[in-house]
Backbone bond lengths (Angstrom), bond angles and torsions (degrees), N, CA, C in turn:
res aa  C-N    CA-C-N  psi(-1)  N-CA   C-N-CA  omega(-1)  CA-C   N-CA-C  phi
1 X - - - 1.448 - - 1.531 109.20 -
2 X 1.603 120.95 136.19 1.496 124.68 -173.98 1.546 98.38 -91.97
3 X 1.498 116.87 131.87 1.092 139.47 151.13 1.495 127.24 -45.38
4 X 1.369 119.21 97.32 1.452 123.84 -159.95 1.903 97.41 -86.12
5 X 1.062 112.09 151.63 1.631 123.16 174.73 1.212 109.34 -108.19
6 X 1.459 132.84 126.08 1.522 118.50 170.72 1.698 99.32 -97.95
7 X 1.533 119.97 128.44 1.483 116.53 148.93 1.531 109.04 -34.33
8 X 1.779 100.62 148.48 1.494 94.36 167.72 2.023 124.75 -76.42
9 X 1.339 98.84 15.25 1.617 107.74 -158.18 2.106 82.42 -94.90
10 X 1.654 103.31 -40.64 1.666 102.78 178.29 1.358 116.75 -80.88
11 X 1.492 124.64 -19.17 1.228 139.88 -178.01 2.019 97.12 -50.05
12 X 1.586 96.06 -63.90 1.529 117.08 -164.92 1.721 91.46 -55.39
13 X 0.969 112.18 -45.16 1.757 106.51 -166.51 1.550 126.03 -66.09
14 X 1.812 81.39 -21.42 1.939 89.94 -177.27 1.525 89.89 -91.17
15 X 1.028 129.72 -5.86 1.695 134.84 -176.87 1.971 106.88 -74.12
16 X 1.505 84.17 -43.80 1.456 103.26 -168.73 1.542 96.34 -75.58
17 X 0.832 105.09 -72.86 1.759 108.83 176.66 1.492 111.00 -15.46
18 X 1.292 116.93 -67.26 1.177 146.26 -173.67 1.398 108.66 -41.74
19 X 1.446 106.64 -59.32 1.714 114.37 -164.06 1.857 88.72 -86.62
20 X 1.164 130.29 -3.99 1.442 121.66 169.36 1.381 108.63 -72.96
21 X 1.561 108.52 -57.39 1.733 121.55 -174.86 1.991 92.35 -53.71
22 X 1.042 109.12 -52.61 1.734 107.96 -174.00 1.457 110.30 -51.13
23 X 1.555 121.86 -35.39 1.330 128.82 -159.63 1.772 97.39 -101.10
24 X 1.059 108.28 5.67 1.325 97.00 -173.94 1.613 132.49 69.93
25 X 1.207 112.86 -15.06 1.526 128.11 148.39 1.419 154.19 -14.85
26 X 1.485 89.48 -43.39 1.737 132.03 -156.11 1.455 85.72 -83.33
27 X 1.401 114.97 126.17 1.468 117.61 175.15 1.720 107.04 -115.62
28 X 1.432 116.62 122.78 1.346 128.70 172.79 1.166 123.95 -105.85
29 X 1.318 122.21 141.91 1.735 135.19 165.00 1.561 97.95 -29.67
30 X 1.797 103.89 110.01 2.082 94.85 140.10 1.465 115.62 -49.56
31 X 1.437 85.92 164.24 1.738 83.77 167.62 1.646 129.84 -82.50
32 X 1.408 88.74 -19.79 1.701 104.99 150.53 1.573 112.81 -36.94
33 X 1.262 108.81 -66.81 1.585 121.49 -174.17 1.500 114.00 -70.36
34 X 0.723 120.84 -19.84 1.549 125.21 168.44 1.866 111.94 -84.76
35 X 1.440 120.51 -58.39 1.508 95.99 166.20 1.197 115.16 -50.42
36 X 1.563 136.70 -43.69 1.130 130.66 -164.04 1.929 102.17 -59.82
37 X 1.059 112.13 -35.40 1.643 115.59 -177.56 1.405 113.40 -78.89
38 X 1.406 114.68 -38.68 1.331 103.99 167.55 2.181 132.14 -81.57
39 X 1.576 80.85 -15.19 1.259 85.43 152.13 1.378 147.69 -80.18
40 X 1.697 109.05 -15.55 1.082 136.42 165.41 1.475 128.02 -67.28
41 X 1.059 85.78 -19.94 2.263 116.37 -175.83 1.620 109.07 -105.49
42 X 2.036 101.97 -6.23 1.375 90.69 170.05 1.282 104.43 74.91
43 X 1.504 139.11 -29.83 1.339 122.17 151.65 1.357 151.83 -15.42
């Protein structure tokens, strides 16, 4: 398996992400919105 590098500019974002999902913030696809996307892809 290859060893991936994050820049420190993506480092901060998965940081940010993170303290959103923690803060309750973090907004995700219903599952409504997700068939609708995978149906859209023909999936």
């Amino acid at each position: 398996m290859k060893n991936i590098r994050l820049t420190p500019e993506q480092i901060k974002e998965v940081e940010r992400i993170q303290q959103n999902v923690c803060d309750g913030s973090a907004v995700f696809a219903t599952d409504e919105e997700m068939a609708a996307f995978w149906k859209k892809c023909e999936l």
